[in-house]
Structure formats: C-alpha cells, structure tokens
VOPAGU-2260 file (C-alpha; in pm, 1 decimal, decimal comma):
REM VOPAGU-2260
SITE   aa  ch    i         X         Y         Z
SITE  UNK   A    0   -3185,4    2538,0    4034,8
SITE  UNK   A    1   -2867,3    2668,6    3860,7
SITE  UNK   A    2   -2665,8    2420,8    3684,3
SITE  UNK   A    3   -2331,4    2327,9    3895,0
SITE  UNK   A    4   -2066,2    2567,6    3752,1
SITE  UNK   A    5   -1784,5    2266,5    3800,3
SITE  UNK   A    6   -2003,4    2020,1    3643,5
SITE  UNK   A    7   -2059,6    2247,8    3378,1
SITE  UNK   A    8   -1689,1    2303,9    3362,7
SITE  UNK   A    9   -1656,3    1931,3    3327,3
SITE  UNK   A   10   -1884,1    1892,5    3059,1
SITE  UNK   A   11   -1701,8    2127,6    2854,3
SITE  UNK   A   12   -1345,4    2019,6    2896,1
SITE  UNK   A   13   -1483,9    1630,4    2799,7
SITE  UNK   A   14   -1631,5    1789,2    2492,2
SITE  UNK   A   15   -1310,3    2000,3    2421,1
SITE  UNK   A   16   -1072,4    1669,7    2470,9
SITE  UNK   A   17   -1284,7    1451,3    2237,2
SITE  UNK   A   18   -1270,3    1716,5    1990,0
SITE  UNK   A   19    -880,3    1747,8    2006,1
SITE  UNK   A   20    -794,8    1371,2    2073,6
SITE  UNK   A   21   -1055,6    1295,7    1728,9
SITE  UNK   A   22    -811,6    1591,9    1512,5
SITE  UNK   A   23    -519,8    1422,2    1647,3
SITE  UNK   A   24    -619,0    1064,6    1515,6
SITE  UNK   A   25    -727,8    1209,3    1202,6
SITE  UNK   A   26    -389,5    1382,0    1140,0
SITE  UNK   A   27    -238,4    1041,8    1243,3
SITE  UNK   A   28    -388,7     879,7     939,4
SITE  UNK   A   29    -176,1    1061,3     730,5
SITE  UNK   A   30     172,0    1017,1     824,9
SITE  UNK   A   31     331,4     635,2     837,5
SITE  UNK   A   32     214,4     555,7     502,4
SITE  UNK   A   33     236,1     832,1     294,0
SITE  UNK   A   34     473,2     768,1      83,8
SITE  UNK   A   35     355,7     427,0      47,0
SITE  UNK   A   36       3,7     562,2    -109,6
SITE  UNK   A   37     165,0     580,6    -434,6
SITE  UNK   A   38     330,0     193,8    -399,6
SITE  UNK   A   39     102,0      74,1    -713,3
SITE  UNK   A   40     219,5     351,4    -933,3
SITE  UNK   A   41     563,1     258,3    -904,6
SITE  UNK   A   42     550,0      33,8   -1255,3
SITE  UNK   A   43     317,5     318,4   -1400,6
SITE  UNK   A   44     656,9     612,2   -1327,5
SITE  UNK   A   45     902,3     305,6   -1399,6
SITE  UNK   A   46     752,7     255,4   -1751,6
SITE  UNK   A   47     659,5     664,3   -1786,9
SITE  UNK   A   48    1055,2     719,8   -1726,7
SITE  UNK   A   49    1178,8     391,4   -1916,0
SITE  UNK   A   50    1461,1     555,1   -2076,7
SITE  UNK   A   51    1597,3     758,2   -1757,1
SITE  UNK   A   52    1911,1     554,1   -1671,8
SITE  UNK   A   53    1888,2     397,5   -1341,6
SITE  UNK   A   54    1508,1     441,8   -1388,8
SITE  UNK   A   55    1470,5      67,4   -1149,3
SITE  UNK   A   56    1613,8     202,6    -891,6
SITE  UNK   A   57    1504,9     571,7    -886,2
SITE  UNK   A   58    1122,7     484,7    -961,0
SITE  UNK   A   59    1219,4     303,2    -617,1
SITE  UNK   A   60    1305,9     633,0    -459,1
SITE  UNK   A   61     957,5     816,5    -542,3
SITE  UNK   A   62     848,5     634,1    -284,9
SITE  UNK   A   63    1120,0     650,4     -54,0
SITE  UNK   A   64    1231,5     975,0     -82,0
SITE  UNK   A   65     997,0    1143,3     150,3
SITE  UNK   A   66    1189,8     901,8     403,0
SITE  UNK   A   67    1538,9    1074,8     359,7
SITE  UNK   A   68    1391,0    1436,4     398,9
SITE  UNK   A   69    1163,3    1310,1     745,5
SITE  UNK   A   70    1448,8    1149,9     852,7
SITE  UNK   A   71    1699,0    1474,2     836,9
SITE  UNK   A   72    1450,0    1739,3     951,4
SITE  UNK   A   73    1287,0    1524,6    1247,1
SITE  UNK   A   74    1534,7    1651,4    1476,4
SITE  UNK   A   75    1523,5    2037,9    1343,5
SITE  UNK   A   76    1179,4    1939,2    1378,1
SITE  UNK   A   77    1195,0    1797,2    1742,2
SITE  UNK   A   78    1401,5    2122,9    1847,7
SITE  UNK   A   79    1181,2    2372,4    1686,8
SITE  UNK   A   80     851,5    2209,3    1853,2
SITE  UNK   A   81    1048,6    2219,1    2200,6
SITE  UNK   A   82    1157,5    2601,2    2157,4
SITE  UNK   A   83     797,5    2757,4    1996,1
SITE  UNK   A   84     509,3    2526,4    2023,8
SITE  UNK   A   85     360,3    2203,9    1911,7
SITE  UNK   A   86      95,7    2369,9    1666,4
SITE  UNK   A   87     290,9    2646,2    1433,8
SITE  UNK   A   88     457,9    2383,3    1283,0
SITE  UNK   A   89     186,1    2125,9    1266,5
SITE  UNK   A   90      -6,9    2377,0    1044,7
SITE  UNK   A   91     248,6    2515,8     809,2
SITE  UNK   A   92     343,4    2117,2     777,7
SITE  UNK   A   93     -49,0    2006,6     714,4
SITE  UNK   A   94     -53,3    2271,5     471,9
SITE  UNK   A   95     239,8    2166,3     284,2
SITE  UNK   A   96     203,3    1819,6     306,7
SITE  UNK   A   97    -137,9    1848,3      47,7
SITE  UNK   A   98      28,4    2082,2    -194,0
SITE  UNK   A   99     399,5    1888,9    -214,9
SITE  UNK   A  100     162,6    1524,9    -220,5
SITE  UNK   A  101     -64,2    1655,7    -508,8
SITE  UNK   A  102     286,2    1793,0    -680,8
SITE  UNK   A  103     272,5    1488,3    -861,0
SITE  UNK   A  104     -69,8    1588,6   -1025,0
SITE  UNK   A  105     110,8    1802,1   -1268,9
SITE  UNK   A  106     499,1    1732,4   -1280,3
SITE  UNK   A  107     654,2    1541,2   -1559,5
SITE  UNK   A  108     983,2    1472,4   -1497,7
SITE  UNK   A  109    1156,5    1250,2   -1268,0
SITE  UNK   A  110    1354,5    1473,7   -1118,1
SITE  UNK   A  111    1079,7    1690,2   -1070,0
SITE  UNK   A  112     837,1    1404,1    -894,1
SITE  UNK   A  113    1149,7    1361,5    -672,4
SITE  UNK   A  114    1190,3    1713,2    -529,5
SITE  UNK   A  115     786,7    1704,1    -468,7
SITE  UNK   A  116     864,2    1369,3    -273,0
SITE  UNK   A  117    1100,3    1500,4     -87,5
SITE  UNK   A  118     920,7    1873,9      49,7
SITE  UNK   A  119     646,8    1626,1     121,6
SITE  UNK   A  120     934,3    1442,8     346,9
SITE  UNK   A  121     963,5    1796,0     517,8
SITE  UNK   A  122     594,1    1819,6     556,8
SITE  UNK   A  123     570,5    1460,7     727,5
SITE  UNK   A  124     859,8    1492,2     977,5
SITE  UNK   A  125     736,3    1825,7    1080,3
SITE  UNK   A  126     358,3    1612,6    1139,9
SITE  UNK   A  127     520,5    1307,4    1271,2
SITE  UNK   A  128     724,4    1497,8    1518,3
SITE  UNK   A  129     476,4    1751,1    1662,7
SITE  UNK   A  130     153,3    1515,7    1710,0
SITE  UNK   A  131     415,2    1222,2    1914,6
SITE  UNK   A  132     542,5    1513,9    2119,0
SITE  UNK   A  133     157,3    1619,0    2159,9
SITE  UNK   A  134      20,3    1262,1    2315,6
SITE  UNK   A  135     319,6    1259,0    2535,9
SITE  UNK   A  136     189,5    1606,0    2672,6
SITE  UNK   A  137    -189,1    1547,3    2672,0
SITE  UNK   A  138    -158,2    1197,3    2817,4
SITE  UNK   A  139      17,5     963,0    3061,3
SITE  UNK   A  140      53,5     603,7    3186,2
SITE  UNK   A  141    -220,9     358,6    3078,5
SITE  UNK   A  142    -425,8     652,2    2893,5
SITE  UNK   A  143     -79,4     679,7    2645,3
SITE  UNK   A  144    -120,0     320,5    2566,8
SITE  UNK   A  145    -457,5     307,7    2487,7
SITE  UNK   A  146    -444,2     626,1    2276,8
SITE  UNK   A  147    -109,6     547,7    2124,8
SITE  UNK   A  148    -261,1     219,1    2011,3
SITE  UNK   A  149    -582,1     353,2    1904,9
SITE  UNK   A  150    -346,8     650,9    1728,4
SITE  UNK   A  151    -204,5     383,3    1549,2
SITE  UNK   A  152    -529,6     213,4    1459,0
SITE  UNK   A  153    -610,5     543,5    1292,9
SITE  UNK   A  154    -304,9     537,2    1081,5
SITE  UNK   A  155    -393,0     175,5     972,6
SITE  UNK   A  156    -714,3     241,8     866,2
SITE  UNK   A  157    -571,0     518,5     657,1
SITE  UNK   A  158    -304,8     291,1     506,7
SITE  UNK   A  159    -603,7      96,2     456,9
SITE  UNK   A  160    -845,5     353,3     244,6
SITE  UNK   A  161    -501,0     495,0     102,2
SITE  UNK   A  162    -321,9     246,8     -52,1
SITE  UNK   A  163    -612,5      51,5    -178,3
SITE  UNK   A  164    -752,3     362,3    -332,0
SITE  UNK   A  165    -430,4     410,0    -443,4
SITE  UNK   A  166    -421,3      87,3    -608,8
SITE  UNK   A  167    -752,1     130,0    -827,6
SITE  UNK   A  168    -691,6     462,7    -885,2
SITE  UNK   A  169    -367,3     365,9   -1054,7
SITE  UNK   A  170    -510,0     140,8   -1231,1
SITE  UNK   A  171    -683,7     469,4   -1397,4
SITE  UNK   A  172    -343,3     645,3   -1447,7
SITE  UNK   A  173     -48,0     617,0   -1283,2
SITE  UNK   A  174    -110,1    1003,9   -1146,6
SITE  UNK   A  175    -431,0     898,6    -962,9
SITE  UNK   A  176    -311,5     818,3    -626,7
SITE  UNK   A  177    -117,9    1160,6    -585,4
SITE  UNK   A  178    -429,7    1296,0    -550,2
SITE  UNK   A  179    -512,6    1149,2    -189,6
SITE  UNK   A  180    -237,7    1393,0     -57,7
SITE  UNK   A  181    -513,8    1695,4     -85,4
SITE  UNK   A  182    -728,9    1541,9     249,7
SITE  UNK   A  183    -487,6    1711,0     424,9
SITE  UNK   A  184    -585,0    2069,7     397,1
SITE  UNK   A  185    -938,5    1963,5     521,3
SITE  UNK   A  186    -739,7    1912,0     862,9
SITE  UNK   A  187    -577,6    2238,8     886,0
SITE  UNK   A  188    -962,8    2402,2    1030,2
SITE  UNK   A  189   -1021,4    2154,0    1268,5
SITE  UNK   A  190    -634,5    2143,2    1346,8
SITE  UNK   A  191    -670,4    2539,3    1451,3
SITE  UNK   A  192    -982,0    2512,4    1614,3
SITE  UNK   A  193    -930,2    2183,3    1845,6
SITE  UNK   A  194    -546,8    2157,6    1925,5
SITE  UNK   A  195    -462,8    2378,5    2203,7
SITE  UNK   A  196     -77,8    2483,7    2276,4
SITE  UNK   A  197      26,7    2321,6    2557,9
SITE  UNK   A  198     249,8    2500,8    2824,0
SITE  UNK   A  199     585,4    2440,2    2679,7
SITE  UNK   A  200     856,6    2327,5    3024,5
SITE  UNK   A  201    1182,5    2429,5    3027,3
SITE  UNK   A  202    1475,9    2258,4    3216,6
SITE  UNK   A  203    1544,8    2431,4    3578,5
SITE  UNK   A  204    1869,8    2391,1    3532,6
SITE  UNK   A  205    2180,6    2263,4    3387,1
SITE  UNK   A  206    2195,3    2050,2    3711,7
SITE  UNK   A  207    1784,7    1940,0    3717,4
SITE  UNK   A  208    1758,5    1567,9    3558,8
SITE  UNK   A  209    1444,6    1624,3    3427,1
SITE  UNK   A  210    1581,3    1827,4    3068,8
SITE  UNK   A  211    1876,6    1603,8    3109,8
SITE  UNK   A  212    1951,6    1271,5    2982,3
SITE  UNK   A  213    2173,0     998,9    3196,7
SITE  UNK   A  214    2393,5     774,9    3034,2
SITE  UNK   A  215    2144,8     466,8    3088,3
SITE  UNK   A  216    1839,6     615,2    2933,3
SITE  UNK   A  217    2088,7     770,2    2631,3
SITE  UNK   A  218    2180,9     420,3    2562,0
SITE  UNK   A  219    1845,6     262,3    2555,5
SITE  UNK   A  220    1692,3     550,7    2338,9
SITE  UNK   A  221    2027,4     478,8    2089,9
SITE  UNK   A  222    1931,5     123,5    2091,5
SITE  UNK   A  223    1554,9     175,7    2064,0
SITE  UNK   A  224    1608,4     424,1    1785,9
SITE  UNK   A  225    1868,1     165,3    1575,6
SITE  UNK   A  226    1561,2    -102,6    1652,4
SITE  UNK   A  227    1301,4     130,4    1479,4
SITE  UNK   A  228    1541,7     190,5    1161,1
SITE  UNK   A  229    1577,9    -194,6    1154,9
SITE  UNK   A  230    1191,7    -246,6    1120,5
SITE  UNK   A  231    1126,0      -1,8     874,2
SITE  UNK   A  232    1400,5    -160,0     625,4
SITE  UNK   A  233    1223,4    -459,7     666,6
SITE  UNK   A  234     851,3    -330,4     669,3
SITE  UNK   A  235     965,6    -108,4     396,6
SITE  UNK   A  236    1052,0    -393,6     166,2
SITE  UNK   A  237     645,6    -429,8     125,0
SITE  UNK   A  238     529,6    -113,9     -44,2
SITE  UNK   A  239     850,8     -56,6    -228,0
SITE  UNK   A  240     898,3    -440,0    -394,5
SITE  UNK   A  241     565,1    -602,0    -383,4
SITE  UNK   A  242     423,9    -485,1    -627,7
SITE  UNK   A  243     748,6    -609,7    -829,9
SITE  UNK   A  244     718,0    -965,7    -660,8
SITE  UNK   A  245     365,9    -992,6    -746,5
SITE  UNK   A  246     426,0    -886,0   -1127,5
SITE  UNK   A  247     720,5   -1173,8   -1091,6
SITE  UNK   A  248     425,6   -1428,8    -973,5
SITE  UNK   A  249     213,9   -1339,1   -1254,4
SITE  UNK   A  250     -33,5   -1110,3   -1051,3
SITE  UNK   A  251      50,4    -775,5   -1244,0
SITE  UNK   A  252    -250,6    -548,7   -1162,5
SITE  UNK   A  253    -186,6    -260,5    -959,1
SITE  UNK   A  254    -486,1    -330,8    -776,0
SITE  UNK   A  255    -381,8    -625,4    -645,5
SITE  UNK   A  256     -90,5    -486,6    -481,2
SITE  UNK   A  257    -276,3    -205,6    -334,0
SITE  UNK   A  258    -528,4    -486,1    -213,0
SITE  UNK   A  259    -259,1    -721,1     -49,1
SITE  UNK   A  260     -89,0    -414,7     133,2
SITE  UNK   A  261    -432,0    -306,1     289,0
SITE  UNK   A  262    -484,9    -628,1     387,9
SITE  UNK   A  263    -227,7    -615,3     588,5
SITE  UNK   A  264    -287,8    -235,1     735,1
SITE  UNK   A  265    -626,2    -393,9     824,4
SITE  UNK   A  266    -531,7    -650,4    1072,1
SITE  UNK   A  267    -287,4    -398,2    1213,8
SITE  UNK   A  268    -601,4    -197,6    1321,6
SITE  UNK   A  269    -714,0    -481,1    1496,0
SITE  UNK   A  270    -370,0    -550,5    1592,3
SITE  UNK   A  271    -297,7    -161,2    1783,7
SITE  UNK   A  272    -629,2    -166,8    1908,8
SITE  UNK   A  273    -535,4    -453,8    2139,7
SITE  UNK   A  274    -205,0    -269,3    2202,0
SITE  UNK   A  275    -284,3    -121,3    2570,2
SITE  UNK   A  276    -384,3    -459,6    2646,9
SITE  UNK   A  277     -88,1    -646,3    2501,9
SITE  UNK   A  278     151,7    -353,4    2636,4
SITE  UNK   A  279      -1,5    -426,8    3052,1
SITE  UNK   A  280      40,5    -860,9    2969,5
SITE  UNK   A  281     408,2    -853,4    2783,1
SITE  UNK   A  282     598,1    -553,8    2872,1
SITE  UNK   A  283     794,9    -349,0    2645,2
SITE  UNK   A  284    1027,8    -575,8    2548,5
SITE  UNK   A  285     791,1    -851,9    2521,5
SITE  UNK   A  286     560,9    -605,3    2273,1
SITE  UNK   A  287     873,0    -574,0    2081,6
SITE  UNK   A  288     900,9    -995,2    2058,5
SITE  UNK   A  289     601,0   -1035,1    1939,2
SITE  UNK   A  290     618,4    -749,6    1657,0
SITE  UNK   A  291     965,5    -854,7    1495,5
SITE  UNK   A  292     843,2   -1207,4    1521,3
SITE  UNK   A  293     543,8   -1155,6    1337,3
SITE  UNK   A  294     744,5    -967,3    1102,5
SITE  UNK   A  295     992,2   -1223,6    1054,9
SITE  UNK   A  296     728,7   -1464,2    1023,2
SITE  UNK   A  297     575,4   -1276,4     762,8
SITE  UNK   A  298     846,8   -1243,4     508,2
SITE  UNK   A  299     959,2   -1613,4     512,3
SITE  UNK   A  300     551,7   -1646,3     419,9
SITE  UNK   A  301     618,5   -1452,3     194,4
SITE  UNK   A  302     967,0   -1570,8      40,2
SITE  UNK   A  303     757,4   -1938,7       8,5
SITE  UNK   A  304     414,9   -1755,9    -154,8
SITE  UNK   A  305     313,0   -1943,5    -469,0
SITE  UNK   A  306     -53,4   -1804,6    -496,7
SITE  UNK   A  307    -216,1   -1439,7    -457,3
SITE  UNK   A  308    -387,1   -1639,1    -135,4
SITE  UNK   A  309     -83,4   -1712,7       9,5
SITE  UNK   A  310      62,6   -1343,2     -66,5
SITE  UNK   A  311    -311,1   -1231,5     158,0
SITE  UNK   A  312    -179,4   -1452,9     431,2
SITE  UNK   A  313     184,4   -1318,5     453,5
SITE  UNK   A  314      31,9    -956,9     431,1
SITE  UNK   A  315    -186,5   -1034,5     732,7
SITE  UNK   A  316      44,8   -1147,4     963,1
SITE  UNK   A  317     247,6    -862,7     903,3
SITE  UNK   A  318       9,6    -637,9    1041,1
SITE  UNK   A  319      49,6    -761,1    1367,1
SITE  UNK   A  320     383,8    -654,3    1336,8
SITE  UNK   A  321     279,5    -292,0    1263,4
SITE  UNK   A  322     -34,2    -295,1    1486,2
SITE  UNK   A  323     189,4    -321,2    1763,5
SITE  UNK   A  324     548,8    -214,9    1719,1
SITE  UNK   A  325     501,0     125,0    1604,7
SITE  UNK   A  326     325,4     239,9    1928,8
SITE  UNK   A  327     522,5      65,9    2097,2
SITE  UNK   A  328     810,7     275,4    1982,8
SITE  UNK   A  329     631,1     542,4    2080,1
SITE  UNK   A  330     528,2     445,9    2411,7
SITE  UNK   A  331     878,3     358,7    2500,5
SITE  UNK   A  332    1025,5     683,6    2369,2
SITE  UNK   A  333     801,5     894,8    2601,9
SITE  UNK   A  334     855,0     681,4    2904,4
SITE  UNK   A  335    1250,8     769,3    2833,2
SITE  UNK   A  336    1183,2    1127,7    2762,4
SITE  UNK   A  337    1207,7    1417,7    3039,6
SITE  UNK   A  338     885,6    1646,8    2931,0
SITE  UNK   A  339    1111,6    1932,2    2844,2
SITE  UNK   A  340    1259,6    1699,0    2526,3
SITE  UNK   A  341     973,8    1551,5    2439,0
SITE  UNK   A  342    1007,8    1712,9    2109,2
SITE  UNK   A  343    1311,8    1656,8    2030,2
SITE  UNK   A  344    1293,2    1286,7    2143,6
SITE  UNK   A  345    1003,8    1242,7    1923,6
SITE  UNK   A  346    1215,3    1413,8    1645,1
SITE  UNK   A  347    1471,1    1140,6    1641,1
SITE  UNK   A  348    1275,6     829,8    1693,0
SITE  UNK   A  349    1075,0     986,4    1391,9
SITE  UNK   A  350    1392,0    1076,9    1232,8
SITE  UNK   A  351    1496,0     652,7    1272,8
SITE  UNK   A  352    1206,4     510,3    1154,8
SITE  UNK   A  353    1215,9     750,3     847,9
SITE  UNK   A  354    1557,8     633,7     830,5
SITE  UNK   A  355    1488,9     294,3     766,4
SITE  UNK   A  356    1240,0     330,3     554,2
SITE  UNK   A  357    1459,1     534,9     283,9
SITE  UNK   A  358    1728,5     282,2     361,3
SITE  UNK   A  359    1495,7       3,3     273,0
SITE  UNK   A  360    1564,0     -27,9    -137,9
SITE  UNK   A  361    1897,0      56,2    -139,0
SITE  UNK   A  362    1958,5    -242,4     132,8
SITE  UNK   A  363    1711,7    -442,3     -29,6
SITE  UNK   A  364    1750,1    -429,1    -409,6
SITE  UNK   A  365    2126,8    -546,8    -442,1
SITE  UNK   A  366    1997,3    -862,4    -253,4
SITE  UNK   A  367    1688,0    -864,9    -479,6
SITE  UNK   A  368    1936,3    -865,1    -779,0
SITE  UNK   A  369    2207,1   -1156,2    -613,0
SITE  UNK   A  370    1912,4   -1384,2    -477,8
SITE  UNK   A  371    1582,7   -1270,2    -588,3
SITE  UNK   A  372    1269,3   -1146,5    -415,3
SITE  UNK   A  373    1210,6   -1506,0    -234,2
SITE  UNK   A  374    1584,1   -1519,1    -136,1
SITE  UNK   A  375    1627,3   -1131,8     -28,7
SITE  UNK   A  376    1254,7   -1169,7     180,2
SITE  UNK   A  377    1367,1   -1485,7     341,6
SITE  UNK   A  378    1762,9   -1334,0     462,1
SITE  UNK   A  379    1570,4    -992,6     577,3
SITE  UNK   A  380    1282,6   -1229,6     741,8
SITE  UNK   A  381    1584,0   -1451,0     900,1
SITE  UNK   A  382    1714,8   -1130,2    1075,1
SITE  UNK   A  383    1435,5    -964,6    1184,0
SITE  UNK   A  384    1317,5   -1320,7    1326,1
SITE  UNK   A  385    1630,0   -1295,0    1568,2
SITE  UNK   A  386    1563,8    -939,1    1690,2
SITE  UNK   A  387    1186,3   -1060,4    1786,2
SITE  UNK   A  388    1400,6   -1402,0    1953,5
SITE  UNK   A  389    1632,8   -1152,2    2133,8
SITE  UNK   A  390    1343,9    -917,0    2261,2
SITE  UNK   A  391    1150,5   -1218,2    2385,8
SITE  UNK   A  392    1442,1   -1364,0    2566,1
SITE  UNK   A  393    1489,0   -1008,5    2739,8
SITE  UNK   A  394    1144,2   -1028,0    2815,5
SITE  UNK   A  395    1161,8   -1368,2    3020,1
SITE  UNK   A  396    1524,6   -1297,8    3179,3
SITE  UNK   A  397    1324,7    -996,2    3316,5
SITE  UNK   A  398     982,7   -1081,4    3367,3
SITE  UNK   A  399     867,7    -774,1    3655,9
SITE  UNK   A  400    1036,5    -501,4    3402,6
SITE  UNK   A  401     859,6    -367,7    3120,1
C-alpha cells in the first residue's frame, strides 16, 4: 500500500514547525538579557577606567547602552520587517550581534567598549523586533500564549547560563563574559535553513481597519508601551546596581552577583512556563497584577536584605515578575495589532522596554546617591507595588475582560 500523500504531507509540515519554532526559542535566548551578561564585569571596567571622569556612571552605561540604540532603531526596525520580510534582517542582525558582543574581546578604551555596546543595541532591536513580529504570524490564540511563555522560558534559561557564566568568567578577567556574544553566529545556519518568510499583508485600503489603528486600541498600546518602560527601569535596577549593593553588604565576588541574578532568571522559567495557564485564570490585566506585584515585592526584599540568603530570596521572587510580564507584553501587543503592523507594533513595544532599561541608571543612581541602595530599591519597589495594585483592581472591576 502507498503511504497517504496528506498524511505524509502532515508528517512533514510537524517536522518543519518543530524545527522553526526550536530556532526561534533558541534566538530568543539571546535577546532580553544581553546586555546584562556582562553585569559582573561592571567593577572589573569601573576599576580598568578608574581615572576616566564620570567613570561610576559611564561603567553604568556599558551595560545599558545597548538599551538606547534597541530602543531608537526598534521602530526603523518594526517598519523595515513590515515592508521586506521578517528574515533579512534577522540574519544581518544575528550576524552582527556576535561580532559587536565579542567587540569587547579586544577594545581598550571606554569609549570604544561603548560604541561596541551600542551596534550590539542595533543588532538586538533588529532580533527583538523580527522574532515578536514572527510568533504573531506563525501563531494565534491559546497556541501564542503557550509559545510566548515557553519563548520566554527560553530567554530565562539563557539569562540563566549567561549571566552566571558571566559571573565566573569575570572572575577570570573582566573581558571573559564578552565572549558569550559569539553563540550567536551558530544560529545564523539553522536561522536560514528553518525560518520560512511568511506572506507579508498589506492594508486594502486607507479605509480597511485592519492596517489601521482606532483611537481606543492607540491608547491602550500608548499605555501598555509606557507600562513596559516602567518595568524595565525597575527590573533594570538588578543587573546594573547589584552587583554594587552586594559589594556594599560585604559580598564582593563577581560570582556572587552573577549567581543571585540567575537565581532569579531561574524561577522565571518556571514562572513563563505557567504563563498560558496563568494568562486563561487572570486575564491580561490580572497577569500584569501579579508581575508588578511580585516586582514590587521583590525590591522592598531587597531594600531590607542583610544576608547573601536573603539577597537569593529577593532575586527569586523577582522572577515571577519576569516569568510572566514580559510575555505578557507580548501577548497583549499582538492581540492590539492588525497583522499588517505587526512589525512595527513589535518595533515599539521593543523600542519601550529597551527604553526603560537604558533609562534605568540614570533614574536610579541620583536616588542611589540621596538615599542609598536600600532607600532607592524600597521608593522604586513602592511604585511599582502600586502599578501591580492598579492592574489588579482593573482586573476585579472587570472580571469577564482580559
């Protein structure tokens, strides 16, 4: 008996989807940390540069750097996916994203390390932006929960390996963790073999809704993409002044820092893989309570922390925070998003949260200097606390909306 040509056919386009869903979470452990792999070098560049003037602050920006760059070419970004195709930029970005990363292999100046930080910005926006517009068209409904969470599970476990590795390996020489940046290029074969291009859609019309935007769903992107800049100056005050605060504690090994930060991307793995489920029981706005409540939660741990344990604890429930926010940004961007802007969409939601995060030390570090890093975690834990309060209370006021 011949073999059934459409079960045959079937066969083929499971394999070919578990092949290009398995590149996409792979890329995805790149992106939302990278510039926090090199968090544990930060006292390594501050101490290399000591007599650069503002060296405190611009060791700071290293790491943040990247953020500024992501956050201005996201929407370039977003508009160039929507007008060529998802993959041409997605490879020239993979590509650069390994060679400005492992820049900082050989540069020796500061103002050097900072250009390399921020083409590696370019590099991530251009990632960031074409793989959210890419699950919004390969999935839909309940399937872009699961995968956005499991997406995001990906990216944890890479914050994980990263900044951990990162933290021994600058423990070697501050250098060491720039060279994590080179996994990339093994991505680029499996990124042109396994991704297909898919059929870009163009508006109808300028009368069609569906490549339009109505004032309502305008709004509640505006307000969803001012929430994701919020979180990231908050989340952003971990990578970027931990490893300060734990020198301040008397816990001044770089490892250590690198430790207590993947402890935290750890338990948001198991925090996004229970996103679909969390996303069906609370809603979008009641996903959105629970992350900036954890997060709030978190820091005033944190402001209180008196031992490396307690540090560990304040860490972990901060990765419920991250487990399930940042697909749920996601997942509410797409649902707002006509198919024909997905790109661009994605663009400026990436272009927000990169936003915050380059924000983050210039916000933070004048109230690190007027109240200290207890004080300046407990005000930004305070505030974030009432977002997660204000979500929640949406949340019941509304309980059959999302």
């Amino acid at each position: 008996m011949k073999p059934d040509f459409y079960a045959t056919a079937e066969v083929a386009r499971s394999r070919d989807e578990r092949r290009r869903n398995a590149t996409l979470l792979f890329i995805s452990t790149l992106t939302i940390m990278s510039g926090a792999t090199i968090s544990a070098s930060l006292p390594g560049i501050a101490a290399r540069f000591a007599d650069v003037e503002n060296v405190a602050l611009l060791s700071r920006l290293v790491l943040t750097l990247p953020a500024m760059f992501i956050a201005l070419f996201s929407p370039a970004a977003g508009f160039l996916v929507d007008r060529f195709g998802r993959k041409p930029l997605l490879l020239a970005s993979l590509g650069l994203f390994a060679v400005a990363g492992a820049s900082g292999l050989i540069l020796d100046t500061l103002p050097g390390l900072l250009i390399g930080r921020a083409v590696l910005g370019l590099a991530v926006g251009g990632i960031m932006t074409a793989t959210t517009a890419l699950v919004g068209d390969f999935f839909q409904g309940p399937a872009r929960d699961r995968y956005m969470g499991l997406q995001q599970a990906f990216a944890g476990i890479g914050g994980t390996i990263f900044l951990t590795g990162g933290g021994f390996l600058a423990e070697v020489h501050w250098r060491g963790p720039f060279f994590i940046y080179t996994v990339a290029i093994l991505l680029v074969p499996a990124a042109l073999a396994f991704l297909p291009e898919p059929r870009r859609v163009r508006p109808a019309g300028p009368a069609t809704g569906r490549g339009r935007l109505d004032g309502r769903t305008t709004a509640l992107l505006a307000l969803l993409f001012l929430a994701a800049a919020v979180n990231m100056i908050a989340f952003y005050m971990i990578p970027t002044q931990l490893p300060f605060y734990l020198e301040s504690l008397g816990f001044a090994a770089p490892s250590l820092a690198g430790t207590a930060i993947g402890a935290g991307q750890l338990v948001g793995v198991a925090s996004a893989l229970a996103f679909a489920p969390f996303r069906r029981l609370l809603g979008i706005m009641g996903v959105f309570g629970l992350g900036f409540v954890s997060a709030g939660l978190s820091f005033l741990l944190l402001s209180g922390a008196e031992s490396y344990g307690s540090v560990l604890a304040a860490m972990a429930v901060s990765g419920i925070c991250m487990g399930t926010i940042m697909p749920n940004f996601a997942a509410a961007a797409m649902l707002l998003a006509p198919p024909a802007l997905r790109g661009r969409i994605s663009g400026l939601l990436v272009s927000g949260i990169f936003a915050g995060q380059f924000l983050s030390p210039i916000v933070s570090q004048p109230l690190i200097t007027a109240t200290g890093y207890d004080g300046a975690y407990m005000i930004v834990g305070s505030v974030v606390l009432v977002f997660g309060i204000a979500a929640a209370a949406v949340r019941l006021a509304r309980p059959g909306h999302g």
